[in-house]
C-alpha positions in Angstrom: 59.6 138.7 146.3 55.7 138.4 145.8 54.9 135.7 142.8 53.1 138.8 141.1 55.9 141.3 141.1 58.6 138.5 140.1 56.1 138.2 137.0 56.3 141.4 136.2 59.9 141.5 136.5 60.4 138.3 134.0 58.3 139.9 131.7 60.4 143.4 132.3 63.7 141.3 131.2 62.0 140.0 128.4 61.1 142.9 126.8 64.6 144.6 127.5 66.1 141.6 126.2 63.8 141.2 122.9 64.2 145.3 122.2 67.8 144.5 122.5 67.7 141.6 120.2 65.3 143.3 117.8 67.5 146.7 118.0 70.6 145.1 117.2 69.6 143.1 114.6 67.8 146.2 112.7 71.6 147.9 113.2 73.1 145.0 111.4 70.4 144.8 108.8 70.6 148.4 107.9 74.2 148.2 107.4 73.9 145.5 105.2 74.3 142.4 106.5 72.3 139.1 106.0 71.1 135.8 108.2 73.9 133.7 107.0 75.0 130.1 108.5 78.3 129.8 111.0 80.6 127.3 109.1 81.7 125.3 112.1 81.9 121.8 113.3 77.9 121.3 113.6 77.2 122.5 109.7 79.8 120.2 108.7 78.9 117.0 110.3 75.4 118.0 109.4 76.5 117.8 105.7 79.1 115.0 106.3 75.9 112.8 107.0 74.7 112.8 103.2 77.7 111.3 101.7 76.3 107.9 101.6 73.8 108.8 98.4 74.1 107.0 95.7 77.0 107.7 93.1 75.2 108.7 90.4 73.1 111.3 92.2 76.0 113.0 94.7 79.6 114.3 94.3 81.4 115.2 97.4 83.8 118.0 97.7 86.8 118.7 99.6 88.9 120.8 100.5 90.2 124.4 101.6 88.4 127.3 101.0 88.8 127.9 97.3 86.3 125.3 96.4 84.3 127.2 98.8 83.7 130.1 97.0 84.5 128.4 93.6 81.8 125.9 93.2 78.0 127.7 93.0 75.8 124.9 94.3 72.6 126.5 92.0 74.6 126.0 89.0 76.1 122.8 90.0 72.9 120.9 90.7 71.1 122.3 87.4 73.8 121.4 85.6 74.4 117.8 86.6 70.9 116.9 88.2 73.5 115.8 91.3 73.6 117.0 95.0 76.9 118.9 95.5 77.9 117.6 99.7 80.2 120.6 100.7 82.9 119.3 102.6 85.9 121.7 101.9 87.0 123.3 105.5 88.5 126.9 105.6 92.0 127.0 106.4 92.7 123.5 106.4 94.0 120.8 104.2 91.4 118.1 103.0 93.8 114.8 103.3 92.6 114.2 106.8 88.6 114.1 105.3 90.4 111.9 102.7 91.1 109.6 105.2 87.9 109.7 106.9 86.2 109.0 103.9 88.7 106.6 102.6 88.0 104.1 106.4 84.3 104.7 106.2 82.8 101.1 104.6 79.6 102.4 103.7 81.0 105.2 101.6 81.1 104.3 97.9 80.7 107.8 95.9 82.8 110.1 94.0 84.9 112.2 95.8 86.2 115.9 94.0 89.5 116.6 95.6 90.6 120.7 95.9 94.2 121.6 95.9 95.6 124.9 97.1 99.2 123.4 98.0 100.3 125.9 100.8 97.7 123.9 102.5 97.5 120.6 101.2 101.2 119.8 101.1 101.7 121.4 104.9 102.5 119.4 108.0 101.5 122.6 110.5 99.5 121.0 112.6 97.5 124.4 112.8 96.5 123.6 109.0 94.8 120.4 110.2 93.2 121.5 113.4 90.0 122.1 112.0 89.4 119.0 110.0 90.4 117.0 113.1 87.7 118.4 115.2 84.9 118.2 113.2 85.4 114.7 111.9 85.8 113.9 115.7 82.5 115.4 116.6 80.3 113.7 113.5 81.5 110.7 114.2 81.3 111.4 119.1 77.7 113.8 118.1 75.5 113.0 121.1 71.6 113.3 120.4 71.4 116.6 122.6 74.2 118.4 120.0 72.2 117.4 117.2 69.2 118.9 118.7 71.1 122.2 119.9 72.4 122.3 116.0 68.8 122.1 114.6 67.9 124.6 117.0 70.7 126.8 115.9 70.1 126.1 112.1 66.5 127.5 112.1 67.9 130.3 114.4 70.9 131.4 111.9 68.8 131.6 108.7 67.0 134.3 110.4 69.2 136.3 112.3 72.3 137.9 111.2 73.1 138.8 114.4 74.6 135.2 115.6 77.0 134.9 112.8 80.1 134.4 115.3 82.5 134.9 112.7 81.4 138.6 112.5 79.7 139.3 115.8 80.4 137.1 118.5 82.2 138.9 121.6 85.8 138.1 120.4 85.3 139.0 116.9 84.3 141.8 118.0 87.0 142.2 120.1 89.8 141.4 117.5 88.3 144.2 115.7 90.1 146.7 118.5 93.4 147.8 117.0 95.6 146.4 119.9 99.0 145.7 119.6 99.6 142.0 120.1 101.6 141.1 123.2 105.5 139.9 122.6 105.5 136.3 121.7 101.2 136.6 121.1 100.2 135.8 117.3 97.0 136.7 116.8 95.3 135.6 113.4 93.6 138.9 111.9 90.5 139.3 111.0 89.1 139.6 107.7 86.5 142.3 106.8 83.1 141.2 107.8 81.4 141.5 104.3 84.3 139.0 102.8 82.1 135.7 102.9 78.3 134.6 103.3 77.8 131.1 103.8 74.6 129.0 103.0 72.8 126.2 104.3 74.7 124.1 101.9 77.9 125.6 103.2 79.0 127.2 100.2 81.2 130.3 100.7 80.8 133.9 98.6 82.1 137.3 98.7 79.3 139.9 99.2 78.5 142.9 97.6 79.7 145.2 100.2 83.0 143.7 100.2 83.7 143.5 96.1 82.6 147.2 96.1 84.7 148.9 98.8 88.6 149.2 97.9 89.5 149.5 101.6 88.1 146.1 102.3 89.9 144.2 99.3 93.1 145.8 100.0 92.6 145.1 103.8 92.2 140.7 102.8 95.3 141.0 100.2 97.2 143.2 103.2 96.3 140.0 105.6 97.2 137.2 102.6 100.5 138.9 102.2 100.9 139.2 105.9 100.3 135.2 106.3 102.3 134.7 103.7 105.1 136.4 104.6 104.9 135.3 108.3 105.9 131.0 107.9 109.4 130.6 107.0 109.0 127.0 107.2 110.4 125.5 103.2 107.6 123.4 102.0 107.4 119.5 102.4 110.0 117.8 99.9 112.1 114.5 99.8 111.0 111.3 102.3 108.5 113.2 103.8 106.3 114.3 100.5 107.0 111.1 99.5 105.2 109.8 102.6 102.1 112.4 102.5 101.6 110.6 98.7 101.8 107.1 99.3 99.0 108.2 102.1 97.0 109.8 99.8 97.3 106.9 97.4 96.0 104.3 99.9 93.1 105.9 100.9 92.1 106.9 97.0 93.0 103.4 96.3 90.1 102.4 99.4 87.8 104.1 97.9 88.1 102.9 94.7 88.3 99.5 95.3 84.4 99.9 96.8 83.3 101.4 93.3 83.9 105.1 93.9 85.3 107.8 92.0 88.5 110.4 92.8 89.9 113.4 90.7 91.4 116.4 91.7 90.9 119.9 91.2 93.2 122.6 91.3 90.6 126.0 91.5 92.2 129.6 90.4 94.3 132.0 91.9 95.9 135.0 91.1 98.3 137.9 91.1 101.1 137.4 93.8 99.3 134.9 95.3 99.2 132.3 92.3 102.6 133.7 91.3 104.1 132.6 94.5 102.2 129.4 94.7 103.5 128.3 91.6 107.1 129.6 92.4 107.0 127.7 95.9 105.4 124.5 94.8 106.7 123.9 91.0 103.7 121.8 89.2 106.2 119.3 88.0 107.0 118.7 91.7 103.5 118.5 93.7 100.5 118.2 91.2 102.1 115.9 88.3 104.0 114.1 90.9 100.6 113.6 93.3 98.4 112.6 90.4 101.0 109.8 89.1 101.8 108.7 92.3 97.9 108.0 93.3 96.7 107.7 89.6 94.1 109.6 89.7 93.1 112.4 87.0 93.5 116.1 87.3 91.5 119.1 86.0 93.9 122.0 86.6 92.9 125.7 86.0 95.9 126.5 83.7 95.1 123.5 81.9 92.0 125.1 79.6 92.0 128.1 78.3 88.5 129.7 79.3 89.4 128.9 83.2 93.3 130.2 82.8 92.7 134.1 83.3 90.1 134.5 85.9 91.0 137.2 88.3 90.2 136.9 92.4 89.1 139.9 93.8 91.8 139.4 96.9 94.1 137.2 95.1 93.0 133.7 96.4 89.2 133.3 95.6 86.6 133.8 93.1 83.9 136.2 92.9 79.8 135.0 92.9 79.9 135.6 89.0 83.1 134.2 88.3 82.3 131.0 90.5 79.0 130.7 88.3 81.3 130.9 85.2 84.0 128.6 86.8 81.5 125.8 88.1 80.0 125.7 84.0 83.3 124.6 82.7 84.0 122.7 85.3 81.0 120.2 84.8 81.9 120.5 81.7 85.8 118.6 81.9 84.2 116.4 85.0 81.9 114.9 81.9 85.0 114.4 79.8 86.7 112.3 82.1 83.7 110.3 82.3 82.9 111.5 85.7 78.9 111.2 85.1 76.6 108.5 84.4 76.2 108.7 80.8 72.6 108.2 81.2 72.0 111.3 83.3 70.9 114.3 81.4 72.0 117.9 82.1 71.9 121.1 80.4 74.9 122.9 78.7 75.5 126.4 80.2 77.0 127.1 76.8 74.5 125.5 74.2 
């Protein structure tokens, strides 16, 4: 082909390809949707990396999605004049990040532990998969996947069209009411409005999910579905025991390099915090967890103005509520001494 007609043709592609870009992303904008970050391995490692502040101007969080959508970052850093480091992984129990935080010398900060017990207290190794992989790839990132993960950051906050959660070919796929094949399990997938997540990597419900019925009913259908589907009796006897005295030594690490550890237990609700607490009796998994390791607890039933929040789908807080729930939450942090008492913050409740 003649150089000036394979010109014409590599500029032919790239105006198909940018309409197609440009068209698509209109679609998706039109319907509602928004640039919003993937929450994979790269975000996480990217966020793992500021851990190392000092304590009195960073907490670090972890753990499953609750703390998530929980925890509003704005409010947070107003609040305490601290960086909030997201660190919670959907789906997944936080002891492994524990761990890795626990080994890691140079880390000396305070450490906010989330506990939703289905996950924390399981052994499936499909409840630790996640945390696994992107602890390995901070700690194997080569200097071409940091690059590629810049280059995607600056892409994702302005196109809502590479969210892969949403619209990446096998999303879209799962979408397809197919019947699974015999022996197949195939994880559902939530409604595509149920979660935006920042730069920051925190999690919240949008608007177009906590206003369309179908779509709540649709996550609570898939909670009770997962729910219903492990008939595995939660971890009890040697090997809780085990899982605790682990969890002690690595609090006990980081303590003994200056830092700080308490744990959080963020709301639920309806049959979903009715079966949490009938599966996993407090006296049982939280009391026993916080004697074993010593550590203090700030649990939701504990104070009255966090008791009665209700979760849209059961498990998670809305973007109002989370605003709310982050308020008093500083405010029992600062009466366990969490915060230097020479830093200054503002009461949400003056």
């Amino acid at each position: 082909m003649e150089p000036k007609k394979m010109s014409q043709a590599a500029l032919l592609s790239l105006a198909i390809a940018t309409l197609f870009v440009l068209s698509w992303e209109g679609f998706l904008r039109i319907r509602g949707y928004i640039p919003t970050f993937n929450d994979d391995k790269a975000l996480w490692a990217d966020k793992r990396k500021e851990v190392y502040q000092p304590a009195d101007e960073a907490t670090v969080f972890i753990g499953s999605s609750r703390i998530k959508f929980a925890l509003d970052i704005p409010t947070w850093e107003k609040l305490t004049g601290e960086q909030a480091v997201q660190l919670a992984l959907v789906g997944t129990s936080p002891i492994l990040a524990l761990h890795d935080l626990a080994n890691d010398e140079a880390f000396t900060g305070k450490v906010i532990i989330d506990v939703t017990e289905g996950l924390f207290f399981s052994q499936n190794p499909a409840f630790h998969g996640s945390a696994k992989e992107a602890i390995a790839y901070y700690h194997q990132q080569t200097p071409s996947e940091k690059v590629s993960s810049a280059i995607n950051f600056a892409l994702e906050s302005k196109l809502a069209l590479l969210e892969e959660r949403r619209f990446s070919l096998n999303t879209l796929l799962n979408d397809l009411p197919l019947p699974n094949r015999a022996g197949v399990f195939q994880f559902p997938a939530f409604p595509k409005g149920f979660e935006w997540t920042t730069a920051d990597r925190q999690t919240y419900m949008s608007e177009m999910f906590l206003l369309n019925p179908a779509d709540i009913k649709r996550q609570t259908d898939i909670w009770t579905m997962l729910l219903m589907s492990d008939p595995t009796p939660p971890i009890s006897g040697e090997a809780l025991a085990q899982v605790l005295n682990e969890i002690k030594t690595s609090v006990d690490k980081i303590r003994s390099r200056g830092g700080k550890v308490v744990f959080v237990r963020t709301p639920s609700s309806g049959p979903m915090e009715e079966g949490e607490h009938k599966v996993f009796p407090r006296d049982q998994y939280w009391d026993r967890m916080l004697a074993v390791s010593n550590s203090p607890g700030i649990h939701y039933k504990d104070y009255p103005e966090t008791a009665a929040y209700i979760c849209p789908e059961w498990s998670h807080l809305s973007p109002a509520d989370a605003i709310d729930y982050t308020g008093h939450l500083v405010k029992q942090l600062e009466e366990k001494g969490w915060f230097a008492p020479a830093k200054e913050r503002i009461s949400l409740n003056p």
